[in-house]
C-alpha positions as CSV (number, residue, x, y, z in Angstrom):
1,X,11.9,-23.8,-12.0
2,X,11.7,-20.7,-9.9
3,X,11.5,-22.5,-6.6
4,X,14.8,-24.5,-7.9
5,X,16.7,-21.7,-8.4
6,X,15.6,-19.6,-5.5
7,X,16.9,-23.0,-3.5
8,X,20.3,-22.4,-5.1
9,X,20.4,-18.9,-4.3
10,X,19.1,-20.0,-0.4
11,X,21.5,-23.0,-0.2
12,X,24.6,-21.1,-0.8
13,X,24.0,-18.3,1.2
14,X,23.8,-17.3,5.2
15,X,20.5,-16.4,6.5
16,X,21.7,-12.2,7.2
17,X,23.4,-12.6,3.8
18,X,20.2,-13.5,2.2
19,X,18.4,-10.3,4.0
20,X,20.9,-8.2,2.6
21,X,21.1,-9.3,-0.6
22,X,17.3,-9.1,-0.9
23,X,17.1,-5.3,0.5
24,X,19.3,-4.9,-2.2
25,X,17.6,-6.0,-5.0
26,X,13.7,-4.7,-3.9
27,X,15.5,-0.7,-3.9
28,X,17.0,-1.4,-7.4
29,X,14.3,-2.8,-8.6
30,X,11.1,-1.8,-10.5
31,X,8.0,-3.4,-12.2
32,X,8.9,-1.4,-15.7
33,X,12.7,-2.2,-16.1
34,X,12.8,-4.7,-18.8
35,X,13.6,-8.3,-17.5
36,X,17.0,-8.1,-19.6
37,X,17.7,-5.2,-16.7
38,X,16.5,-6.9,-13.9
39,X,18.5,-9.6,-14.6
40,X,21.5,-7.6,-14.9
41,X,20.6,-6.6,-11.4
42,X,20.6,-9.4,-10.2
43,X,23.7,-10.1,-11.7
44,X,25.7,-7.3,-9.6
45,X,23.8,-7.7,-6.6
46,X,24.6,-11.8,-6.3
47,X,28.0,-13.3,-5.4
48,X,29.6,-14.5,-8.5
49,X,29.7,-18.0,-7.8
50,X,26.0,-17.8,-6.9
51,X,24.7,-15.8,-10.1
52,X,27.2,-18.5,-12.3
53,X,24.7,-21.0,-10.5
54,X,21.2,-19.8,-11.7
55,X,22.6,-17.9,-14.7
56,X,21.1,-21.4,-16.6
57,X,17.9,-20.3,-16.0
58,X,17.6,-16.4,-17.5
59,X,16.1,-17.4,-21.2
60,X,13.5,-19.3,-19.4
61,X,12.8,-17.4,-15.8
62,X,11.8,-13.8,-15.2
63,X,14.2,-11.9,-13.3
64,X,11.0,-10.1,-12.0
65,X,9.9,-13.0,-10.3
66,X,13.4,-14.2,-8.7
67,X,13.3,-10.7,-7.2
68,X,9.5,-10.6,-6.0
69,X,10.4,-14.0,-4.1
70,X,13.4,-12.9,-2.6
71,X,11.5,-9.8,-1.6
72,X,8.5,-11.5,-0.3
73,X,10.4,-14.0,2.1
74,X,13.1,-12.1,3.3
75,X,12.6,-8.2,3.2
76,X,10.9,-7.4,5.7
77,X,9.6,-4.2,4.3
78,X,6.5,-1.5,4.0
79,X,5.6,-3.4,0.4
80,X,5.7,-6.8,2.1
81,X,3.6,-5.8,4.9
82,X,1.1,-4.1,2.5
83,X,0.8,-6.9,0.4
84,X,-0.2,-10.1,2.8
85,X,-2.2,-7.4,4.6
86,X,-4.6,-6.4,1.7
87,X,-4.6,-10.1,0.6
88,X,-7.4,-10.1,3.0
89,X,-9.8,-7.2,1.7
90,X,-9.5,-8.6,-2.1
91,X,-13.1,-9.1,-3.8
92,X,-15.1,-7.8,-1.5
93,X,-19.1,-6.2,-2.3
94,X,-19.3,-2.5,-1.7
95,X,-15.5,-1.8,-0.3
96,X,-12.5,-0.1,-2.0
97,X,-9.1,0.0,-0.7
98,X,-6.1,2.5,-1.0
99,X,-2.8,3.2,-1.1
100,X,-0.5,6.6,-0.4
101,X,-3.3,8.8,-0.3
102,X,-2.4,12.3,0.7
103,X,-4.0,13.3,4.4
104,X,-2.8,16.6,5.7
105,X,1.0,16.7,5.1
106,X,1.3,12.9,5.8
107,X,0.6,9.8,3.1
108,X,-1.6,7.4,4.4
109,X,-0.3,3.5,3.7
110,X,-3.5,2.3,3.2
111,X,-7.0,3.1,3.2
112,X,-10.4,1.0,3.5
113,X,-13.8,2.5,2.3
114,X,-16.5,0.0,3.3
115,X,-19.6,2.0,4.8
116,X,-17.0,2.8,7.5
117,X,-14.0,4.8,6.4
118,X,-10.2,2.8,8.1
119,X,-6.9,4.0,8.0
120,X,-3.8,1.8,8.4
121,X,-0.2,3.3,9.3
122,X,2.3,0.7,8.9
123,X,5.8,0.9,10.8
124,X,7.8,-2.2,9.9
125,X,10.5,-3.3,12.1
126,X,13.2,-1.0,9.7
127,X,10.6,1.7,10.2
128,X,11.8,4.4,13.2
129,X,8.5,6.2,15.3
130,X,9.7,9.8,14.7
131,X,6.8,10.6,12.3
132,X,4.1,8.6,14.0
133,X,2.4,11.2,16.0
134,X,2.1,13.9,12.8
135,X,0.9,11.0,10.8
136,X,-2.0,10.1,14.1
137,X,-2.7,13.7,13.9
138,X,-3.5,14.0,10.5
139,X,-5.4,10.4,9.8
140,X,-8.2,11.7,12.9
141,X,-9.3,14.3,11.4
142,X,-10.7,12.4,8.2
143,X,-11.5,8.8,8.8
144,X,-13.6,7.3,11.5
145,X,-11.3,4.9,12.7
146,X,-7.4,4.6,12.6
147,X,-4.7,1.6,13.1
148,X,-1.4,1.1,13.1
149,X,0.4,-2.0,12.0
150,X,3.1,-2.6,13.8
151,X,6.3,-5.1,14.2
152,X,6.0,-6.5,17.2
153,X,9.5,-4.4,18.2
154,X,7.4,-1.6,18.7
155,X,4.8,-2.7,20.5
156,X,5.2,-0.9,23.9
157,X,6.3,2.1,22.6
158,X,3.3,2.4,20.3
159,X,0.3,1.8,23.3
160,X,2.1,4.5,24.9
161,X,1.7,7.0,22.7
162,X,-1.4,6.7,20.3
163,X,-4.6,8.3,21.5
164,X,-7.0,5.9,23.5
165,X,-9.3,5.6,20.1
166,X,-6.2,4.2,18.0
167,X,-6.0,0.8,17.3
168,X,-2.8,-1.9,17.0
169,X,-2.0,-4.9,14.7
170,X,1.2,-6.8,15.2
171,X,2.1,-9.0,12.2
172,X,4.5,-11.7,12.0
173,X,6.4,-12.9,9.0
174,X,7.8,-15.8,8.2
175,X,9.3,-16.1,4.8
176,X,6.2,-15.8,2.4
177,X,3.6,-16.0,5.9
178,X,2.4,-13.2,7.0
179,X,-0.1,-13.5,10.2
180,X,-1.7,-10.6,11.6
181,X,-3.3,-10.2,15.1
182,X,-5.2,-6.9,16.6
183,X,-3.5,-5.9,20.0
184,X,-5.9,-3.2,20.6
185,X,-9.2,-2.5,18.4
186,X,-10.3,1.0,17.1
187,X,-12.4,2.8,18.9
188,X,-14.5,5.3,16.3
189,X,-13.0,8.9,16.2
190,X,-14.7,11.7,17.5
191,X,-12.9,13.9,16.2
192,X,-13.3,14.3,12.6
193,X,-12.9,17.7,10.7
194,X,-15.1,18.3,7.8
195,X,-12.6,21.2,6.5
196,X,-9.7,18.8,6.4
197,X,-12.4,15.9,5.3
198,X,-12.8,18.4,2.2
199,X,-9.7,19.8,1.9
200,X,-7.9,16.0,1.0
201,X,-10.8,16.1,-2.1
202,X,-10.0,18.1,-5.1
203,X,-11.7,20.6,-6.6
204,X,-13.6,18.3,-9.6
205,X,-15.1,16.1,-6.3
206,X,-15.9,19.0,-4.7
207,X,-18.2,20.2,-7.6
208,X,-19.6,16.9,-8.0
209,X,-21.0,16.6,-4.0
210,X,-22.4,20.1,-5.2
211,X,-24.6,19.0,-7.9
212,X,-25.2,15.6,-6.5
213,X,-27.4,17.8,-4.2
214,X,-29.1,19.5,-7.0
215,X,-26.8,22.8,-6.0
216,X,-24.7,25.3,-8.3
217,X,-22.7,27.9,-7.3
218,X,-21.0,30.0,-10.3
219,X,-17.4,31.1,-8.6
220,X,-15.2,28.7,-9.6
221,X,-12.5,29.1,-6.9
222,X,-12.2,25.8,-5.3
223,X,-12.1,28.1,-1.4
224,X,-16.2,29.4,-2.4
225,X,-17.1,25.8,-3.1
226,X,-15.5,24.7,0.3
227,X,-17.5,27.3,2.1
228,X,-20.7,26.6,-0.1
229,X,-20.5,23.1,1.1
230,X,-19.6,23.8,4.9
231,X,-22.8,26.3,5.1
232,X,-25.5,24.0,3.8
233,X,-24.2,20.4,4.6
234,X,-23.6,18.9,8.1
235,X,-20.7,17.5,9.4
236,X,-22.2,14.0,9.0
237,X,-23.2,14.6,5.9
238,X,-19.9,16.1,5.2
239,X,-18.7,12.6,5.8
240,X,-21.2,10.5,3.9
241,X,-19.9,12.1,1.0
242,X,-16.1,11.8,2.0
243,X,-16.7,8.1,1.9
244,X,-18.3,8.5,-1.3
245,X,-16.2,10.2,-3.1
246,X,-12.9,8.4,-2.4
247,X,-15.2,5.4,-3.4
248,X,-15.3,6.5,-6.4
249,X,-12.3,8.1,-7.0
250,X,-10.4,4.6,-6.5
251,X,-13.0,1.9,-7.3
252,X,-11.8,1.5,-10.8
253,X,-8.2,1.1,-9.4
254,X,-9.4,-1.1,-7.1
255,X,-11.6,-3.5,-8.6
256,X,-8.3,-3.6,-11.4
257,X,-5.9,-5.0,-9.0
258,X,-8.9,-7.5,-7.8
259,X,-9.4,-9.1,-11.2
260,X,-5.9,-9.0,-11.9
261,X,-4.1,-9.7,-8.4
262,X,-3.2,-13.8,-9.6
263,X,-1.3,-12.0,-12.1
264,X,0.7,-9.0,-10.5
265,X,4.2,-10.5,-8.6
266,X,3.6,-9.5,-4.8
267,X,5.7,-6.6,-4.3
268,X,4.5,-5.0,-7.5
269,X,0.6,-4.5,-5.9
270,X,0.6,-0.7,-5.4
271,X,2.3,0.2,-9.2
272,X,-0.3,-1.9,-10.6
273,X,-3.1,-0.3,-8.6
274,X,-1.9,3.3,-9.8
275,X,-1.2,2.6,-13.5
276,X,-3.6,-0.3,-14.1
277,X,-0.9,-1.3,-16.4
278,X,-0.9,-4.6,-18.3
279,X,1.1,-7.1,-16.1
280,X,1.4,-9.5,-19.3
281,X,3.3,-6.7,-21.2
282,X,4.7,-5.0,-18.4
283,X,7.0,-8.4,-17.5
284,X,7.5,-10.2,-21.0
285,X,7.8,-7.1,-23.1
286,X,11.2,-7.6,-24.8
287,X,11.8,-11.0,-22.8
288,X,13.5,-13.8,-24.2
289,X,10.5,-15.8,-22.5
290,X,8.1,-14.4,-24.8
């Protein structure tokens, strides 16, 4: 049924019409509208004669999932990109990944704790490079190796500028393919700073590395328990427990969008992973599906 009406909505539509109309509908669009909004969406953002076509199909279809396909094959975004990409990490023993954590004054895209800690920059071909650097700078002082993933547009301009210890990942999409290749691997960073390793935990995971070491210092102002840790730890140390504690702080998160990834449409990953919400009730809730 979905792949029938998605074919209507393809078959009477020009290929740059299509990637318009999907742009469209992913930045109206959100996991928690109720499908009866979604639809109506879908209903402005559609030529008439088109939405007259697959109108037949709204007390029987999610408008969630007409959206998530049109998304997924032909907007060529950050949320694409994130998804086929972490398709790969799903399920694995002893690894937790990420999204938008908060490095410095930049948000990292994603994030991958495994022993080793790997940051992933991703600048998709609607994406400029003016923030690039910034975002470089900040991502090296905390994790051990860094990548960005790239479109293949920026290719040149990228291995120009990143720091010889920076690696690359070109991706390729076709339609709901997504094929990713490294250009350059990461070398591991040097360079890591144990204030700004400490500085992107808060103060609760700062207490806890504390008395994980059988350690307790009574001023509760989260700059004394920076300095408490900085005297008596090492830097490597320092970044044993970096690892650790992001670990822990998104495990549950994680290991929620692993059991329920079958379930969550594709462009809908990262609001899952922060609100472990029910997908079930999130989509039918109020549908005339249900």
């Amino acid at each position: 049924m979905l792949e029938e009406c998605i074919k209507t909505i393809e078959n009477n539509c020009e290929p740059d019409e299509l990637v318009k109309i999907s742009n469209k509908l992913h930045c109206l669009y959100s996991p928690f509208l109720l499908d009866q909004k979604v639809w109506a969406i879908i209903e402005d953002v559609l030529p008439f004669d088109i939405y007259n076509r697959i109108k037949i199909y709204k007390d029987s279809l999610l408008g969630h999932t007409i959206v998530n396909e049109l998304a997924i094959k032909y907007f060529p975004g950050e949320s694409t990109i994130k998804y086929h990409f972490i398709k790969n990490y799903l399920n694995r023993l002893n690894e937790v990944t990420t999204f938008e954590l908060n490095v410095g004054k930049s948000r990292l895209d994603i994030g991958r704790i495994n022993g080793k800690s790997i940051a992933y920059e991703i600048k998709t071909e609607l994406d400029s490079l003016d923030k690039l650097d910034k975002q470089l700078f900040d991502y090296n002082k905390v994790f051990e190796y860094v990548y960005v993933i790239i479109h293949p547009c920026h290719l040149d301009k990228v291995i120009e500028r990143i720091p010889d210890h920076v690696g690359v990942i070109t991706y390729k999409l076709n339609k709901e393919n997504c094929t990713f290749a490294f250009r350059k691997r990461a070398l591991k960073n040097l360079h890591l700073s144990s204030i700004d390793q400490l500085e992107a935990l808060n103060k609760k995971e700062l207490d806890w590395i504390i008395k994980d070491n059988g350690n307790l210092i009574s001023n509760n102002a989260r700059i004394d328990k920076e300095s408490f840790i900085l005297e008596h730890f090492s830097s490597k140390k320092i970044n044993l427990y970096f690892k650790k504690v992001l670990k822990r702080r998104y495990s549950k998160k994680w290991g929620y969008l692993c059991d329920n990834f079958e379930n969550v449409l594709p462009v809908d990953v990262q609001t899952f992973f922060a609100t472990q919400a029910d997908p079930y009730w999130i989509y039918y809730k109020n549908s005339s599906i249900v």
